[in-house]
N, C-alpha and C positions, 0 to 999 in steps of 0.2 A: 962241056962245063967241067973244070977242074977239081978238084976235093976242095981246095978254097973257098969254091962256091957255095961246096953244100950247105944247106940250110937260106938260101935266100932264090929270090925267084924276080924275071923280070916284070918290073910295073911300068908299062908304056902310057907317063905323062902326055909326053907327045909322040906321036907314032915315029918320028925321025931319030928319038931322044931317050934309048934304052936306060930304066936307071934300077938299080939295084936297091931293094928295102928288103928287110928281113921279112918273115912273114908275118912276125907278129905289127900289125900294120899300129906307126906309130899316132899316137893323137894326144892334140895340144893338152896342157896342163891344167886350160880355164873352161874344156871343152868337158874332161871327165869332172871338175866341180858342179856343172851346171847338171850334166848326168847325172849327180850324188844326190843334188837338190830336187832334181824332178823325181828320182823312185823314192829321196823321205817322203815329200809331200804327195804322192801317189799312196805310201802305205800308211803315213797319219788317214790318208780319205777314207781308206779302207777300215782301217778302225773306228772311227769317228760312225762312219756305214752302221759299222754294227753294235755297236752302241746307242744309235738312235734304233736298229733293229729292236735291241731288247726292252727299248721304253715303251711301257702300255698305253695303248691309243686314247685309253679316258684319262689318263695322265695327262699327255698333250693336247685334249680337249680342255681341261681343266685349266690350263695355265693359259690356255689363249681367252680365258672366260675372264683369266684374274682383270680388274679393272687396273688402266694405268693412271701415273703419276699426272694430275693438274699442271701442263707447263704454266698456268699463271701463279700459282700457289708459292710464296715468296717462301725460302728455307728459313725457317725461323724456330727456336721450342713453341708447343701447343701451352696454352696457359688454363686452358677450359678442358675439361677430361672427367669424363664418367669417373667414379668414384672404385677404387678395383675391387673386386670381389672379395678378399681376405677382408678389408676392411668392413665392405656393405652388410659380411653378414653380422658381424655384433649387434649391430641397427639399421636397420633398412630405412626404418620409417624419419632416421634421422637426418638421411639425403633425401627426402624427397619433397617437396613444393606442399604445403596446407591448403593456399591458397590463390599465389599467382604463378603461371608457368613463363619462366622467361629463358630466352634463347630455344634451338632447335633442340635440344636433346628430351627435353621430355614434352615435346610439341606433341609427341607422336603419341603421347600414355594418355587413358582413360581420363576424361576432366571430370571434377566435381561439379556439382551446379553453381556451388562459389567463386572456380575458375571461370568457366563461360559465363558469368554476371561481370567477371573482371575483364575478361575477354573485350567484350562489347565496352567495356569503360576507355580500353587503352583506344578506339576511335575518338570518345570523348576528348580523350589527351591531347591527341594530335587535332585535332578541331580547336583547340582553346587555345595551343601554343600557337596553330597558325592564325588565329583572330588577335593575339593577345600582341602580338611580333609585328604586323601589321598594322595595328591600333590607328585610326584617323580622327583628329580632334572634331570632326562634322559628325561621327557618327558616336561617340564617346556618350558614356550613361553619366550619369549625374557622377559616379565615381569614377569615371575614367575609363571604362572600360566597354566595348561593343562587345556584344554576344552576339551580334548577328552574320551570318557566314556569309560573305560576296562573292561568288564564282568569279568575277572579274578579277576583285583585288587579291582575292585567298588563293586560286587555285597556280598561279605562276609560280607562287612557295612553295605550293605542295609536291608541284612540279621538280623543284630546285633540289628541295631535301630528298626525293625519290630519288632523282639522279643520283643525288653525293653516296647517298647509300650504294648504287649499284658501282661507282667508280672504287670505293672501296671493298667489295666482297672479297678479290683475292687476299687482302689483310683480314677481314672477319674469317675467311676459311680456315687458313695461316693459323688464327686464333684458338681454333680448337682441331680437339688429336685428329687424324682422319679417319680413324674407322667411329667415330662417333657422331661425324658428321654424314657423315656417308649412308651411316644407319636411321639417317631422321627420313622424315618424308619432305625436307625442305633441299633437295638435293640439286635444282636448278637454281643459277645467277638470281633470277624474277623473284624468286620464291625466298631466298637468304634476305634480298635488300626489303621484301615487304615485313617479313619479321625484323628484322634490325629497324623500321623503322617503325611500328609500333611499340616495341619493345623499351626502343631507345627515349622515344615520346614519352609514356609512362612513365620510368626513371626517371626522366629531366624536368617533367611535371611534376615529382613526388618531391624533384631538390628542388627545383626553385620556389616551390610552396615553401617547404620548411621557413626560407630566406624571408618570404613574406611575412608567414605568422607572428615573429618576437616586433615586425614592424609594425602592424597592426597591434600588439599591445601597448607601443609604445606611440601611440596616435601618428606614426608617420607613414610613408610612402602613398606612393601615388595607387600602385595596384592592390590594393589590401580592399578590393570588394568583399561585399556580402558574397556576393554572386558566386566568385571564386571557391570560397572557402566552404561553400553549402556543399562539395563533393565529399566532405567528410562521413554524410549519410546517404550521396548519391545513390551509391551500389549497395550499401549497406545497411539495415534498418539501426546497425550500435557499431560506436567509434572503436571498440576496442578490436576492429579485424585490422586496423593499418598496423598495428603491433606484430601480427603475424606477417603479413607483408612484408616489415622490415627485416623477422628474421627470413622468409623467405628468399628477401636479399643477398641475406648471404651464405647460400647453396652454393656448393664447389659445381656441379653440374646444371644452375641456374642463375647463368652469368650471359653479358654479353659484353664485347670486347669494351672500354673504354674510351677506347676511339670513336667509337658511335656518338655516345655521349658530347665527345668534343665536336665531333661534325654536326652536330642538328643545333648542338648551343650556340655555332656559328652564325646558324642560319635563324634560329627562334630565339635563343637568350640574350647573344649580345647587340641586340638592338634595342634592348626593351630598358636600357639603366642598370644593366645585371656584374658590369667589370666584363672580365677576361673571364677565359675558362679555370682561372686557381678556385673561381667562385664553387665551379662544382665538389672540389675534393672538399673546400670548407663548408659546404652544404653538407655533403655526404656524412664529415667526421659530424656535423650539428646531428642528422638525424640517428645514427649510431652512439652518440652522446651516453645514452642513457642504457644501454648494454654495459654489463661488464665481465671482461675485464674493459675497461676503457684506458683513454690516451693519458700519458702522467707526464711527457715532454714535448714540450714546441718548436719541434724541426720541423721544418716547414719541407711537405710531399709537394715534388712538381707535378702535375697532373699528366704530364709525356711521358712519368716514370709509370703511370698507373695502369696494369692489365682490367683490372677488373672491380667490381665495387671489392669483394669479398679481400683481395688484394692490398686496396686501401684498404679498410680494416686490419689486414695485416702489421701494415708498414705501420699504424698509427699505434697497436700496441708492444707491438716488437721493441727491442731496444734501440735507442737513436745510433744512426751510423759513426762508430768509433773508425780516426784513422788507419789506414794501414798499417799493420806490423811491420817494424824493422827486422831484416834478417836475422839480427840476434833474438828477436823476441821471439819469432816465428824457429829457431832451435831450440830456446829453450821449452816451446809448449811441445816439441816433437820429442824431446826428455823427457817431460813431463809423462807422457805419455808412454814411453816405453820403460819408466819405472815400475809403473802401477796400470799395469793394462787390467788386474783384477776387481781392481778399483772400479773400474768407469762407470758401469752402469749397476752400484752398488750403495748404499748409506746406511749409517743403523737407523733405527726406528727412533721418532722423536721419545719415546721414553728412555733408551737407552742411550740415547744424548743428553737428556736433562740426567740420569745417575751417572754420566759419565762427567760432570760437569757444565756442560757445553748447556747455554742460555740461549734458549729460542724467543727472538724479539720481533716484535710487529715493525717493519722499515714504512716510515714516514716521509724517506726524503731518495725514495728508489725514482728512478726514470721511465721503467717498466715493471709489470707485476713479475715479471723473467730477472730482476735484478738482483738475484739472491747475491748474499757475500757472507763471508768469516773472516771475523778478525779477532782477535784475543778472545777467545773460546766463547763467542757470542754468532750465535747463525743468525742474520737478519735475513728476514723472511716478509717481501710485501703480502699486505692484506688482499684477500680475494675474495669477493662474494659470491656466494652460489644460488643459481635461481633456476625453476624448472627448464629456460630456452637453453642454461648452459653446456650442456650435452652436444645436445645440437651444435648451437657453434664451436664447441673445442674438437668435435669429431671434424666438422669441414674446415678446420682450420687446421689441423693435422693431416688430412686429408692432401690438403693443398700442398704442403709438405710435401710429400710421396710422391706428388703428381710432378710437380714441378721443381727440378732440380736446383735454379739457382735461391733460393733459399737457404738459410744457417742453420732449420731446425733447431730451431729456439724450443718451439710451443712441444715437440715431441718429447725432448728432453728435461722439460720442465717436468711433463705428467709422468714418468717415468722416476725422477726424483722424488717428487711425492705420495708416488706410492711405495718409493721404499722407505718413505717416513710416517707411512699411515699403515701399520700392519695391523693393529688392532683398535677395537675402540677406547682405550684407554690414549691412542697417541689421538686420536681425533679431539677428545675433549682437550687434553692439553693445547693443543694448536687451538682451539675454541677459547681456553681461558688463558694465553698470548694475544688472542685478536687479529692469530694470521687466518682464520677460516671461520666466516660467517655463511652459516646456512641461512637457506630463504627456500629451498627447496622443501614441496608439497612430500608431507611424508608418507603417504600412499603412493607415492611414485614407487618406480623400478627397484633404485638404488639407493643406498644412504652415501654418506658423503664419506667415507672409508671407500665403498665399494666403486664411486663416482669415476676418482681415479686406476680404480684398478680395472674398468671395463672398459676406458682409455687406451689403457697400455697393453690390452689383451691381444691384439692385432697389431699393434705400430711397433716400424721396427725404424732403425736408424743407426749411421756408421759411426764408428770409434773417432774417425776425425769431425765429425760435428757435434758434439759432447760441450758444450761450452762451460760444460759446470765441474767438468773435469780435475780444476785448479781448486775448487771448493770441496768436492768429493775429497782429495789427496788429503785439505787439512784439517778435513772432521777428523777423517780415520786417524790421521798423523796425530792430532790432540786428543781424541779419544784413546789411545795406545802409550800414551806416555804413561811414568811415575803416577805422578799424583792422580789423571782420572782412572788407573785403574785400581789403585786402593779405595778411593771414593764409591767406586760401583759395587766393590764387595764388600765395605762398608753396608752401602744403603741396601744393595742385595741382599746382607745376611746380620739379620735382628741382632742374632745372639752376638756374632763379633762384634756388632758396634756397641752393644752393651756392655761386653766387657771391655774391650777397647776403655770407654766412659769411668766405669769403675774400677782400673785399674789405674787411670790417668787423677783420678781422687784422691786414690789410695797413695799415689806418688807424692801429691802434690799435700795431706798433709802425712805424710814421713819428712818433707822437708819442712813443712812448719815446727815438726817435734825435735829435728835435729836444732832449728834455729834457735828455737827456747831453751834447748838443754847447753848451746855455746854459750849461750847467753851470759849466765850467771858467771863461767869459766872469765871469760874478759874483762867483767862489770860487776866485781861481788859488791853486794851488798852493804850497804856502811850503818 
């Protein structure tokens, strides 16, 4: 072999067919990518190896325990949610059920003998809807109405409505958070649709009675029995526990979905002369009637838009739905706001309003008791009454707030404004002799009505973009800050300058009387 050769050596392809390759033996170009590919993913395995090496075994016991995700469970926000702990502890006793327990979440807690007397009523309910829905003129009492229960005729209904309930549970589950459900003892399909459908029974017994009642005063309808109406003492020896009832209604964690409500009215209300299902939410708003704060405008709620009772409630006193903002308007509230971000969650106190000027007036002609405004240094302020259940509801109506995001956060922002206008008892009585705050509240209770709002706002928290009073806050401060109401305040602030202020402004006014009298004669003498 010649010196030419050195460095290469024969590779016999074919034994007849000497060919010369260097040594370093050559290989394709897609041969060493696929090599490259196979040692990364050989040395990620190795990693990966040991990694799972250093995780502790009750670790991975743990996590193969977690329970998984419902595939029926529709993606939806939860509208029903335990009440969070920052807020429960101000008041515990103010989320929880007196005296009826409705929906899963506090199935599970200790009942009073009131609850299991109520308990045993909600069979009542659904016995009277299913006889009431059913009604045949052969068996009808002198008023219209069988009490008698027919396994023949009743039970294909009860049938009917058990079904609709179990075809909807992946929307009742949907309806509340999952770790609150999950935490009841109502944790199987069977056991969701039988409480939805007592639950729901009771509720829709409580509306469509209301509907009866103002009929029967006014001598009509057809179901306005005696018979009917005598469960006002059924369960109860005294009518005043349905009061409590209805605030138990409206517990943020003693709800159940709305839909319920419209599934059984299907199947027991709109047979019986009751309308469509709007009959329920105007049932609802009737028996809510007389809480307040109450409804002050007639936009009328579709009942598809409604979560829940407590929901309604909301929507009926919140403010009625204003159009969309136009782009320009929606810049200028984002101004608004990065002018005076000190501002927001700030007001003076209504006494330093009234010496600053500014005229706190009771609003007669607002849409919601939230429809605070300023206009020419006048704050209109709707009237609001306070009565002992008010707590109660403003906490689960705040409450609801927190819980559930699409909301404006009206009602948090409201009680936060008013307690920067109630810092003493001198701004209380003021607002008392305006006629923006009537107490009704037991004055052995907790709180006073200064302290009402401030144990409100103790726990509730809310973002800078849902401030709706934002535009109001700007033009107190803005006209409390001008000329005139800051000389007016040290005025009224300090005795002595306004006294002499006064007598100084005397003393002015006769030196020019004395100058006038003494030109006098100058221009006009005497003849």
């Amino acid at each position: 072999m010649s010196s030419d050769d050195e460095g290469f050596e024969l590779f016999d392809v074919d034994a007849s067919i000497p060919t010369i390759v260097p040594r370093t033996t050559f290989v394709p170009q897609d041969k060493k990518q696929d090599d490259e590919q196979l040692r990364f993913k050989k040395k990620k395995d190795d990693e990966q190896q040991q990694e799972e090496e250093q995780i502790p075994e009750d670790f991975k016991a743990m996590v193969q325990r977690m329970p998984t995700v419902n595939p029926k469970r529709p993606r939806q926000t939860p509208t029903i949610c335990e009440v969070p702990k920052d807020l429960a502890e101000g008041n515990k006793g103010a989320y929880t059920p007196k005296v009826v327990c409705i929906g899963p979440l506090f199935d599970s807690k200790d009942k009073t003998a009131s609850m299991l007397r109520l308990e045993n009523y909600k069979c009542y309910c659904v016995n009277r809807l299913i006889v009431r829905a059913r009604r045949q003129p052969a068996t009808a009492t002198v008023n219209g109405t069988s009490s008698e229960w027919s396994a023949a005729l009743h039970s294909p209904l009860l049938e009917e409505c058990s079904d609709e309930m179990k075809q909807i549970v992946p929307q009742v589950r949907a309806s509340y958070s999952y770790s609150s459900i999950s935490s009841s003892k109502h944790t199987n399909d069977e056991q969701v649709a039988t409480k939805m459908l007592l639950d729901g029974c009771f509720i829709l017994y409580r509306l469509l009675k209301v509907a009866r009642i103002p009929k029967k005063s006014l001598g009509g309808g057809e179901g306005n029995s005696g018979n009917e109406d005598a469960d006002w003492t059924r369960s109860f020896s005294r009518r005043g526990v349905w009061g409590t009832v209805t605030h138990d209604l409206l517990l943020l964690s003693n709800q159940v979905p709305f839909l319920v409500l419209r599934k059984l009215f299907q199947h027991l209300g709109s047979n019986s002369g009751d309308g469509d299902d709007g009959v329920l939410v105007n049932n609802a708003l009737q028996l809510f009637s007389a809480l307040h704060p109450h409804r002050l405008h007639e936009e009328p709620i579709a009942s598809d838009k409604v979560h829940h009772l407590l929901h309604l409630f909301y929507l009926s006193v919140d403010l009625p739905q204003s159009p969309s903002p136009t782009r320009q308007q929606q810049q200028q509230q984002g101004e608004a706001m990065l002018r005076v971000p000190e501002l927001m969650w700030w007001a003076p106190s209504a006494k330093e309003l009234e010496a600053a000027g500014v005229h706190i007036r009771a609003s007669n002609v607002a849409t919601s008791f939230l429809d605070v405004r300023f206009h020419r240094g006048v704050l209109h302020i709707p009237p609001l009454q306070l009565f002992d259940y008010s707590e109660t509801l403003f906490r689960n109506l705040i409450a609801f707030e927190h819980t559930y995001p699409d909301t404006p956060g009206r009602i948090t922002t409201y009680a936060i404004f008013m307690d920067c206008l109630l810092k003493t008892d001198d701004d209380v009585r003021l607002l008392r002799r305006r006629q923006v705050l009537v107490n009704h509240m037991d004055g052995k209770k907790k709180y006073t009505t200064r302290e009402f709002f401030s144990s409100l706002c103790a726990e509730a928290r809310t973002s800078a973009n849902r401030n709706n009073l934002v535009d109001v806050m700007e033009a107190v401060v803005s006209y409390k800050s001008g000329r005139w109401p800051r000389w007016r305040a040290a005025l009224v602030t300090n005795p002595w300058l306004s006294t002499s202020l006064a007598a100084s402004a005397v003393l002015l006014a006769l030196t020019v009387l004395q100058t006038f009298y003494t030109a006098i004669p100058y221009y006009k003498p005497t003849k």
